[in-house]
Each structure stands twice: as C-alpha cells, then as structure tokens.
C-alpha positions in Angstrom: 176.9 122.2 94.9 179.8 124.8 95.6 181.7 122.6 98.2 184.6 120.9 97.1 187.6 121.2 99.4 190.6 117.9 98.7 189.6 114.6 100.3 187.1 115.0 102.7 184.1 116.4 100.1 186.0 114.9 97.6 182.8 112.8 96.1 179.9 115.2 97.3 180.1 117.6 94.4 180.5 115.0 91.7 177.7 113.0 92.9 175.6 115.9 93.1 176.4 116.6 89.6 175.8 113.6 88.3 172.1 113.7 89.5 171.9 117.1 87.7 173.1 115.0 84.3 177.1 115.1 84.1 178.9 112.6 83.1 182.6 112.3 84.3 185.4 112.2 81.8 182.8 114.6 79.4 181.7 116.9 81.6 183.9 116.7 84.1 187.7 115.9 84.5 187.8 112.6 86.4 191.3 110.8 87.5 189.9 108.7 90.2 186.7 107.5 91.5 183.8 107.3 89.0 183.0 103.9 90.3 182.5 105.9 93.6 180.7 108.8 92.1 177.9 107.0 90.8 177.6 104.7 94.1 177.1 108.2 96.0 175.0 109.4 93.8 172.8 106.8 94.0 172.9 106.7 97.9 171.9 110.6 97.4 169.3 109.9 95.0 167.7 107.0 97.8 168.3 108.6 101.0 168.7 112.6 99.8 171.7 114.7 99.6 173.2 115.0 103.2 176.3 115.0 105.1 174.8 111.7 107.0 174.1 110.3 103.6 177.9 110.7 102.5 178.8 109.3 105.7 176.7 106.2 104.6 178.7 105.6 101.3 181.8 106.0 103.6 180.9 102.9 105.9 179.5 100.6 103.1 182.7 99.3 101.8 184.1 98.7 105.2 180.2 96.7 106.1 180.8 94.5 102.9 184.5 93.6 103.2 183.9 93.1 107.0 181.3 90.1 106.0 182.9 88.8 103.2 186.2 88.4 105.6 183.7 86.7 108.0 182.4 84.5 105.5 186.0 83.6 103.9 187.9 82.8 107.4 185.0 80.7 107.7 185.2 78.6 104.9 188.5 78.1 105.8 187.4 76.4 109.4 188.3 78.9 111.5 185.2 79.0 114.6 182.5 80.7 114.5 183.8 82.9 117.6 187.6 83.4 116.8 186.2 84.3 113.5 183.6 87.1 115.2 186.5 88.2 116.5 188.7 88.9 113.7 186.0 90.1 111.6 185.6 92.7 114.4 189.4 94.0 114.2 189.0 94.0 110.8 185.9 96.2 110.4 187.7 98.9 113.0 190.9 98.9 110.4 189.1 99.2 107.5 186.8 102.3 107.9 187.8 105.1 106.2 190.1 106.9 108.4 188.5 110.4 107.6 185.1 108.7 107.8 183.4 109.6 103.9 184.2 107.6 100.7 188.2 107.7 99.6 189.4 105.9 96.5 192.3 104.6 98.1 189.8 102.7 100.6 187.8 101.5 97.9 190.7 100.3 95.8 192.2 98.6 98.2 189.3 96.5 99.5 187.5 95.7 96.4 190.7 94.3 95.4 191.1 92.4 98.4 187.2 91.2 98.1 188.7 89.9 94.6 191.9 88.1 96.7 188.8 86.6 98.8 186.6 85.4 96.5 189.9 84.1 94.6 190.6 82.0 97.8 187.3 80.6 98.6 186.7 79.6 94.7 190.0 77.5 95.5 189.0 76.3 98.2 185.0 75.8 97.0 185.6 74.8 94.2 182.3 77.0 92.8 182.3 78.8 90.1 180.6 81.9 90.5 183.3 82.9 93.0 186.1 83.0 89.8 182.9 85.0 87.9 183.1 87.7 90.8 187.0 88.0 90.8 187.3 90.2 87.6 184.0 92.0 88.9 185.6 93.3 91.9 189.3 94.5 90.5 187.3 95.7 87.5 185.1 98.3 90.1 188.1 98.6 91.9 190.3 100.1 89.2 187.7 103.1 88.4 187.7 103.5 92.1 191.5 103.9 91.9 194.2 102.9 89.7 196.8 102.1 92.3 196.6 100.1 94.7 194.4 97.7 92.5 196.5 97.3 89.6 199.2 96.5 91.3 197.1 93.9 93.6 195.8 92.2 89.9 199.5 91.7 89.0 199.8 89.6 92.1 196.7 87.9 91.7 197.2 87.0 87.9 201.2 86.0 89.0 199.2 83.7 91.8 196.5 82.2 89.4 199.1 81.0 87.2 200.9 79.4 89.8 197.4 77.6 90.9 197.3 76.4 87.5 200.6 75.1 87.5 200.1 73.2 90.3 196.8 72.1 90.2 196.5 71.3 86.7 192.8 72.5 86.7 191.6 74.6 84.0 187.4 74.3 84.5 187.6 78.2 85.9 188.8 79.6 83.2 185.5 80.0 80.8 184.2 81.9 83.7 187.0 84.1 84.9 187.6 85.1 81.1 183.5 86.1 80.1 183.6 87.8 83.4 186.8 89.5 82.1 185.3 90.0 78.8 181.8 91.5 80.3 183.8 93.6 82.1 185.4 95.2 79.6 182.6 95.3 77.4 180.9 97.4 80.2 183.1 100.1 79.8 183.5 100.6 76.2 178.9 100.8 76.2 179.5 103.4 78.9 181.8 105.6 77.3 179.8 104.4 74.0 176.3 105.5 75.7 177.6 108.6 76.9 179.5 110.1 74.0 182.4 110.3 76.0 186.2 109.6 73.7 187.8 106.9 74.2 191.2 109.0 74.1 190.0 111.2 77.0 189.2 108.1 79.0 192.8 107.2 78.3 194.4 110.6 78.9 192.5 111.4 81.8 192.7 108.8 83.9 195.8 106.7 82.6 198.4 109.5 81.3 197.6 112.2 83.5 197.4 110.2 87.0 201.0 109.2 86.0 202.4 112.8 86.0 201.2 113.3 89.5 202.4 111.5 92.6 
C-alpha cells in the first residue's frame, strides 16, 4: 500500500497484501509476525483498511490477556474487587506502548496466556485448559520467536516438575494432540500454499539469528 516505515506500520502493508493474495515466506520475506499478519488482515477485511482499524488489532491482545488474567486470579480466590483491580493495572501495562500490533507484545502475552491456562488446568484440573497451552505458544512463536521460545523452555522445565511431584499423567494425551495439531497446522499451510519448507526455516529461523 506504499507505507511501510520500521515498527509503527510495521503490519499495515503486509496485511494489505495479503488481502490482494500474498502469501508471506513466498511472496514476501517474513522473519516475524505472520500470526499477526493474517489477524490484521482479517480485522481489515471486517471493519475496512484504516488507521482506526490497525489501532483495533493493537488493543485486542491487551483486551484478551486482560480477561484471561481476570479470570485466572480468580480461580485462584483472589475477590472479585482486588481482582478488578489488578486486572485494571494489568490492562494499562500491557497495551502496546506505540499503540498498533508489535510482535514482541504478541509474543509475550500469548505466551503468558499459555503460563495461565497452564496454571488454571493445575489448579482445575480440566482438560481443555492443557489443550489450549500448546495453542497459544504455538501462535505465539509466528508472532515472534523470542520471547516465546524462551518462555516454552520454562514452561516445559515447570511441567516436568508438576509431573514429578504430582505423579499425574491424565493431561498428557491432550497436551501432546494439541502439540501434534499444532504442528500439523503448519506443515498444511506451507503445504497449501506452495511455500518450501527450507525457506520457512531460513527465513524465519537462520536469518533472525544473524540480527540482534
């Protein structure tokens, strides 16, 4: 769409381009942020292409991490006021500083909706929560490699510790298809869209690492 300055348009051109047919990693070089590319183009495709609408895409990560912290202090008996209150503090922290969609942001808080939903399946006991874990670092990742790789090796480190201790294994069949579906919905993307395996790789494992 001709605008494309670092960070702060960083996901309005892509979008726009997918909407027109491209496909990142084929027809564009991608090293963070499909995940995010396709949620914006959506949002375009819904509510047309704007600045407001790039705005949008920039406060619903921060909206969804705000109620899922809600929901987990909850569960973990903390008031219904107190917890008001934090969630509050927390939804000012976690908007995007510049205001539209950064991968870093996403990154970070998908991974830390996957540290939630880890907590609350402990705590629960339900199942669907350990489906949801892999979900959410999985989305995270092709927002941004780092921080959420880094954030899985701490929450794989802490599952096997939970094992340890608890001796309960009855969330692993789910954690594991969700694991495997996960996967499997990456290799039919790049399948679907003709895209090489090898780019995927070089472009946004083995170049990322040569920068920063």
């Amino acid at each position: 769409i001709g605008v494309l300055p670092q960070d702060t348009f960083a996901y309005f051109d892509t979008a726009y381009r997918i909407l027109k047919g491209s496909v990142p990693f084929r027809d564009y070089w991608t090293v963070s942020g499909p995940f995010i590319d396709y949620l914006q183009a959506a949002i375009f495709y819904i509510f047309g292409i704007s600045w407001k609408s790039y705005v949008i895409n920039g406060s619903l990560i921060n909206t969804l991490i705000t109620i899922i912290f809600f929901y987990t202090i909850r569960n973990f008996n903390q008031d219904r006021l107190h917890s008001l209150f934090y969630a509050f503090c927390f939804s000012i922290l976690a908007n995007p500083s510049m205001g539209t969609p950064f991968p870093d942001h996403y990154s970070t808080f998908l991974s830390l909706m996957g540290i939630f939903f880890f907590l609350i399946a402990i705590k629960k006991e339900k199942k669907i929560f350990w489906l949801l874990v892999p979900v959410c670092f999985f989305f995270g990742f092709l927002s941004k490699q780092s921080p959420s790789s880094y954030i899985l090796l701490v929450l794989l480190i802490s599952v096997f510790i939970y094992v340890k201790y608890s001796k309960n294994l009855s969330f692993i069949k789910e954690f594991f298809t969700s694991s495997v579906f996960c996967i499997f919905f990456l290799f039919a993307f790049l399948y679907l869209n003709e895209i090489e395996f090898q780019q995927f790789i070089y472009q946004y494992i083995s170049f990322p690492k040569t920068i920063a």
